[in-house]
C-alpha positions, 0 to 999 in steps of 0.5 A: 500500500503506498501513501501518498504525499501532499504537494503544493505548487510555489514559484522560483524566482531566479535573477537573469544574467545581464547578457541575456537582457537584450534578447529578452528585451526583444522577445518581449517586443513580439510577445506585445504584439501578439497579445495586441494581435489577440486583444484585436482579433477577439474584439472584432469577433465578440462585437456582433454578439451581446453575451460573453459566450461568444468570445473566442477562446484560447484554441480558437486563436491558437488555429488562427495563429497558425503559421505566424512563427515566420514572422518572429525571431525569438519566440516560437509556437509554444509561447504564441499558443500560452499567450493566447490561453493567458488572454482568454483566461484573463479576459474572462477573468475581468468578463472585459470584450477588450484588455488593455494593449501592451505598449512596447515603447515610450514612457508607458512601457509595459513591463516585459513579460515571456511566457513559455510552457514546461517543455520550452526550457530545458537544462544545458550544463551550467545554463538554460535553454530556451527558444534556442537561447542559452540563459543563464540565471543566478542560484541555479543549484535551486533547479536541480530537483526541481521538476517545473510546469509551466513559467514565465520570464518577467521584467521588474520597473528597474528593468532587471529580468527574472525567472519565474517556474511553478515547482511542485514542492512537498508538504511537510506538515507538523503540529505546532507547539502553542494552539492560536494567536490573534493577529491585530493589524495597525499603523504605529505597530504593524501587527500585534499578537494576543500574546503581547508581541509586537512587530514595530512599523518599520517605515520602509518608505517613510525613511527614504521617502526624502532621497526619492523626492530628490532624486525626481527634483533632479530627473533621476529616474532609474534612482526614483525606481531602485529605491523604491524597489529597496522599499519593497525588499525591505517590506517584504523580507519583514513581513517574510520573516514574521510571517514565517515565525507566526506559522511555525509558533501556531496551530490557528491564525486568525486575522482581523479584516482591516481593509487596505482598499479603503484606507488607502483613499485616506489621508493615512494612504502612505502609512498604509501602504508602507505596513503592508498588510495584504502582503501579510496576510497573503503570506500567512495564508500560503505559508499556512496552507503549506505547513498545515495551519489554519488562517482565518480572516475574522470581522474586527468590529469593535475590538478595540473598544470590548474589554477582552476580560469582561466584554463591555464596551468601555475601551477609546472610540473614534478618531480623536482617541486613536493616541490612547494606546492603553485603557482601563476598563471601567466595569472589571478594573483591568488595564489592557493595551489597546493593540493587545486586547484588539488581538485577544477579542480577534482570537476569540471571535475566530473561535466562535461559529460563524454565526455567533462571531460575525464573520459572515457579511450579513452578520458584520451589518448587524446593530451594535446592540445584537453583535455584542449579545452575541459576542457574549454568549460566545463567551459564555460558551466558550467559559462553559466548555473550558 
């Protein structure tokens, strides 16, 4: 009897030698104009119908495409015929009669983007080959093992080139030593934990935010663009490593729904942005789902002002007390941070029934009144079972 072993699909991302830059920037010129060939061809078919049914599909353009490889150098078949599954997927994806066309030049350049299948690239010595180009990529040790499907070559603002394979990786999951944690997210600290730690707002871009104005007063803009990206990097290695050291602590996660979409149309839009809260939650969520985790993505309503101890509703409210970061509870006595005790309520919300914590988006629109009786007798449940 054999058992069979979970697998999850994660992405490579490989950095592309500098020599190979200019082939792939040429490449990348015939993949626009394919793509504006599909976005034109399907456009022209769909305008005499009124439903979506009637769009053309990825082996419907692939047929008309036959024998269009004469007229390109770099790229073959098999990216002509992905390409077009990519454009049928996306355009269903967004149900639009016509995308957005691929500019190959000028200020509004669309980043360089080859798509290609598994059978395209293959191994040859130290190097890859692909559509009869040997490219070379940096840490190939981590493509030894490594069985890919299919993958892409993508262009970052800076103008840098990257691989990008989807592997097939095993699952090794593990029970982890601590139950559950509530996760707050905020703007002075980024996350707070229901266990009392903290991740500090890092202020990735705030803290080059003056280099980057200088450096477009003086129309450097290959700076502007790195320094934004070391902003990012920044970010993203943060959140990689908390993230990654949430996932190994605990079993089940649970988050606050904090919207970045809405807050971002505030005044409070850079500071947002610079916390990286959609990135944090992205993260979580894959990295649970490969170890096994539970995430859960909870209503956050009114946890800041609910005493995690007593559940009154006696905590700071509105925007002119947002600087009180640490209360005291008027009718059970204790004295909670404010991040903190958000946490606690955040993990006990994400241990009730949907029903009884308001995660559903027709329980979130309940009255204050029905959302805190249900909160109570969540609570009292959950003292009643322990």
């Amino acid at each position: 009897m054999t058992v069979e072993v979970p697998q999850c699909i994660c992405t490579l991302r490989l950095k592309v030698k500098t020599e190979a830059y200019p082939w792939l920037n040429a490449a990348a010129v015939e993949v626009n104009q394919v793509w504006n060939w599909a976005n034109a061809t399907s456009y022209k078919a769909a305008r005499p119908f009124a439903g979506p049914g009637k769009w053309l599909s990825g082996f419907d353009l692939d047929k008309l495409a036959a024998g269009a490889t004469e007229y390109f150098e770099h790229i073959g078949s098999d990216t002509i015929q992905r390409e077009n599954a990519e454009f049928a997927l996306r355009r269903r994806q967004f149900r639009k009669v016509k995308l957005r066309w691929r500019v190959s030049g000028g200020t509004r350049r669309s980043l360089g983007w080859i798509p290609f299948k598994a059978v395209q690239l293959k191994r040859k010595g130290k190097s890859l080959r692909f559509a009869g180009k040997a490219i070379r990529v940096f840490e190939q040790s981590l493509l030894e093992a490594a069985r890919w499907k299919c993958g892409c070559f993508a262009q970052d603002a800076v103008g840098d080139w990257w691989l990008c394979l989807a592997v097939e990786r095993q699952l090794e999951s593990s029970v982890a030593k601590n139950e559950a944690v509530g996760l707050d997210l905020g703007l002075k600290d980024t996350v707070a934990t229901s266990d009392g730690e903290k991740l500090e707002a890092g202020r990735f871009y705030r803290n080059i935010e003056l280099k980057i104005a200088q450096a477009q007063r003086r129309g450097h803009k290959r700076q502007v663009k790195r320094l934004h990206r070391t902003a990012a990097r920044r970010r993203k290695d943060a959140l990689h490593q908390f993230s990654r050291k949430i996932v190994n602590q605990y079993q089940t996660i649970v988050v606050g729904d904090v919207s970045s979409l809405k807050l971002v149309k505030t005044r409070m839009a850079k500071s947002v942005l610079d916390a990286g809260w959609g990135m944090l939650k992205t993260l979580l969520q894959y990295k649970g789902q490969q170890a096994g985790r539970g995430v859960r993505v909870v209503s956050e309503r009114n946890t800041t002002r609910t005493c995690s101890s007593c559940g009154a509703l006696t905590g700071p409210t509105g925007l002119d007390l947002c600087a009180v970061r640490a209360w005291m509870c008027s009718e059970c006595g204790d004295t909670h941070d404010r991040d903190v005790n958000a946490a606690k309520n955040i993990l006990l919300a994400g241990r009730m029934p949907p029903s009884v914590s308001g995660n559903e988006s027709s329980s979130s629109a309940a009255p204050t009144s029905q959302a805190n009786r249900r909160c109570e007798s969540g609570r009292r449940a959950l003292k009643k079972a322990a």
